[in-house]
N, C-alpha and C positions, 0 to 999 in steps of 0.2 A: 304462735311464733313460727314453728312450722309452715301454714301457709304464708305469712310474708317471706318465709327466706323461698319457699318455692318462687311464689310469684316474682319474688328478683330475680332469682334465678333463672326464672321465664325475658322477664325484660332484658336482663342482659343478653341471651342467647338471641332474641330478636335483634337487639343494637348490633351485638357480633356478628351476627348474618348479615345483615345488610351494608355492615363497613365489608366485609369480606366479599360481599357481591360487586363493590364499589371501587375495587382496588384494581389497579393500575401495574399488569404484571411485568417483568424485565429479566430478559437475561441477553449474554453476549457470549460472543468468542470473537479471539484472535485467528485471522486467516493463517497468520506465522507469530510464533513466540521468539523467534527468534530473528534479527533484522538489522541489516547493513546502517552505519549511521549515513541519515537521511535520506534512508529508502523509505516508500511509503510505507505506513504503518495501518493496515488496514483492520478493520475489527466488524464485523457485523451483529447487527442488536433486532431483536425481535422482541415486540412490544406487543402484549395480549389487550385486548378492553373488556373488563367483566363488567361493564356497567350499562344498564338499559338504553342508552343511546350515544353515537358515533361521539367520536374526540378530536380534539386538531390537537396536532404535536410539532414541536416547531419554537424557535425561537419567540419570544414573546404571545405561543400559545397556551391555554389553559393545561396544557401536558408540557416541560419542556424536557430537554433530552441532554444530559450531559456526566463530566466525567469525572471520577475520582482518582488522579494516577501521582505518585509518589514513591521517590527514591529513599526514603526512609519514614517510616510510620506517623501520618499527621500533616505529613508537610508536603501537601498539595501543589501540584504545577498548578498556574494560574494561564490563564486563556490568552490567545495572543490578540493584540491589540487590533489585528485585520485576518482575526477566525474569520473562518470559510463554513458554516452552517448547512446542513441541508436542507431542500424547500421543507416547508409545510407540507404535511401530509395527512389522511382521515383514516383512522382504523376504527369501523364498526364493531358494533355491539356483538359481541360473543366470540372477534373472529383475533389474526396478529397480521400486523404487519413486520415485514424486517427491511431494515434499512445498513448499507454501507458505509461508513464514516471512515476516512483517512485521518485517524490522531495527530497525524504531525501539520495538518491542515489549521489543527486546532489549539494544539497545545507544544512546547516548546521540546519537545523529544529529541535534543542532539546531541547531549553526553550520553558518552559512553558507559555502559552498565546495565544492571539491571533494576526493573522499575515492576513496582504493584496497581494493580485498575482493578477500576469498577467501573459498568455503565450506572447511571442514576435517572429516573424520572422524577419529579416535582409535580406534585399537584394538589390544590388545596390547601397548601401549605402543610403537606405531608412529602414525604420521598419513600423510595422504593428502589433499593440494589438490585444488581444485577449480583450470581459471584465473584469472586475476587480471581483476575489473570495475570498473570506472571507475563512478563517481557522482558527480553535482553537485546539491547543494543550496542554490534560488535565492531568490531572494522574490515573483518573480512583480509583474506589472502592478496596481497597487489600480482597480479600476472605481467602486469606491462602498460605503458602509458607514452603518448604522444603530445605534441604541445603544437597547435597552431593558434590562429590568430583571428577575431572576425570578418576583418577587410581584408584578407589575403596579403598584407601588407606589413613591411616590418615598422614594430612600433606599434603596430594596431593593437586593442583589444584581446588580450591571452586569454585562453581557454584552454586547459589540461587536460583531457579525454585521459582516465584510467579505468583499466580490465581489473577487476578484481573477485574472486571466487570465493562459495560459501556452501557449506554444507546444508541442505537441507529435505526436509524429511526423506535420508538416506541417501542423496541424490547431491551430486556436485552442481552445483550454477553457475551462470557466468553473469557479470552486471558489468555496466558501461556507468561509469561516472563522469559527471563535468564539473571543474573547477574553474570558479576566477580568481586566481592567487593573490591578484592584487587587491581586489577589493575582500578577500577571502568568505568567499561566498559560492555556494553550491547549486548548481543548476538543475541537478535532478540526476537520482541513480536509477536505472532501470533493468530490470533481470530480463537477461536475452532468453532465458531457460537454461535448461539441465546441460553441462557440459563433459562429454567421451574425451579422455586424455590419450585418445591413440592417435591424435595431430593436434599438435601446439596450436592455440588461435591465432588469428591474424588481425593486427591493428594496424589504421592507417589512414593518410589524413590526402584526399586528391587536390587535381588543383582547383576544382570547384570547390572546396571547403568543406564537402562534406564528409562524413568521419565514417569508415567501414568496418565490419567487425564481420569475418568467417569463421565461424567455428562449428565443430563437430558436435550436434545434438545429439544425434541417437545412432547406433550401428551401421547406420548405410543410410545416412543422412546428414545435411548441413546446413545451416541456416546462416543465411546473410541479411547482416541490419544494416541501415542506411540511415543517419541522424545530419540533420545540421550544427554547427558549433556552437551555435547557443542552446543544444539540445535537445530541441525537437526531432521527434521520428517523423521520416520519409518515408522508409518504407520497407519490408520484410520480404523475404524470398529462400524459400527451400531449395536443397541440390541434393545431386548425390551423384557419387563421385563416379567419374568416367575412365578412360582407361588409360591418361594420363593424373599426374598428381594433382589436387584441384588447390586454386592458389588466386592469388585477387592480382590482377593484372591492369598497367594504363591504356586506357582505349583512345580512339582519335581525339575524344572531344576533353581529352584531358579526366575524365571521368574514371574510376576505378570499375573495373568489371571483372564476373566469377570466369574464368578458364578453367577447361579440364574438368567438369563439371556438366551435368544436365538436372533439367527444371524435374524436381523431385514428383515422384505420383503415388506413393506409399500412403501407409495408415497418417491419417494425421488429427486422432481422433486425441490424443493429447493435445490440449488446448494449451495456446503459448497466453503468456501473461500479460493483459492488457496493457499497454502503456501510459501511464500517468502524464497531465498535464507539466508544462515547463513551470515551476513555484521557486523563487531562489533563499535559499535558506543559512544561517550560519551559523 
């Protein structure tokens, strides 16, 4: 008796070693736990392969990649009907890959509150968690908002440009939102970066239509964003402040431009935050 319970006891420990060689490892975090509604919601996942030979992971591959998020225990968001996937990708035998996923890409994250996730792999018809991360979705301080149009024309197309600020890790931000009121629909919130409250920002709509924003980043620094009304970024430019008050002024071509100001040459080894693509969301 004895030896048969040994030699199961062997057999098993073989089956359990090799499903555990075989297993498909996961975990994630949140870039921010904390986020503007229909700011990206970014999260990165690293996926190990314990298994003797390479994996494709990826929509409709033998690994798939997705998520478990919910506002009250069980009750799962459901994927949106034109998710945004990342490509296929290989992670070899022994090594990880990690990959960036914007959740709101994917999943309907635009009430306000707080929400619980998991990443999940699939495989085999097995799964495997990531831990579980906490999210909150706020609205953020309004500083000031502007209203033009996209044909520069009245009656045209509305577009609501609001400044709105948010605390985070210790640090004040500032974000640019686009609204279309009438269709109530959101063009994309994007963090300009950290914002210094020793000069108000500056919001404003030229008569080219594109939307400016100056604001004081960092102690002897300023940064000016440049977007179109539908949203999109044009373009970024650092200052710092000259020996007059530095202020956004009309130039000939009708264009808004920095005065009082020079093109900044300091540390700028703080990296400013990618800009996410224009996605319209409600």
């Amino acid at each position: 008796m004895n030896r048969l319970l040994l030699l199961a006891a062997m057999g098993w420990a073989m089956v359990h070693g090799t499903h555990a060689q075989a297993q498909i490892e996961i975990s994630a975090r949140l870039q921010h736990g904390r986020v503007l509604q229909f700011e990206p919601i970014l999260c990165t996942v690293r996926i190990h392969n314990r298994t003797p030979r390479p994996v494709q992971v990826g929509r409709g591959q033998e690994v798939e990649l997705h998520f478990d998020i919910s506002r009250r225990p069980g009750d799962f968001l459901p994927e949106r009907a034109n998710a945004r996937h990342t490509d296929p990708f290989t992670v070899q035998p022994g090594e990880s890959v990690q990959v960036v996923v914007n959740l709101l890409d994917r999943y309907p994250l635009t009430r306000m509150g707080p929400y619980s996730a998991r990443a999940r792999v699939t495989f085999g018809g097995r799964s495997q968690h990531s831990g579980r991360m906490q999210l909150d979705v706020v609205p953020g301080m309004r500083v000031e908002s502007v209203e033009g149009t996209l044909t520069g024309e009245l009656g045209g197309p509305r577009r609501v440009c609001t400044l709105l600020n948010l605390t985070r890790d210790g640090r004040e931000h500032l974000f640019l939102r686009f609204d279309d009121p009438d269709a109530e629909l959101c063009y994309g919130v994007h963090d300009l970066g950290t914002l210094i409250r020793f000069a108000d920002p500056l919001l404003q709509i030229d008569l080219q239509g594109r939307v400016h924003v100056l604001h004081q980043s960092a102690p002897s620094r300023y940064t000016h964003s440049i977007f179109r009304l539908d949203g999109r970024p044009v373009d970024r430019v650092f200052y710092t402040k000259g020996y007059a008050s530095i202020r956004l002024e009309t130039g000939a071509d009708g264009e808004l431009v920095v005065r009082g100001g020079q093109v900044y040459e300091g540390d700028l080894s703080v990296q400013m935050p990618t800009l996410p693509a224009v996605v319209p969301f409600r």
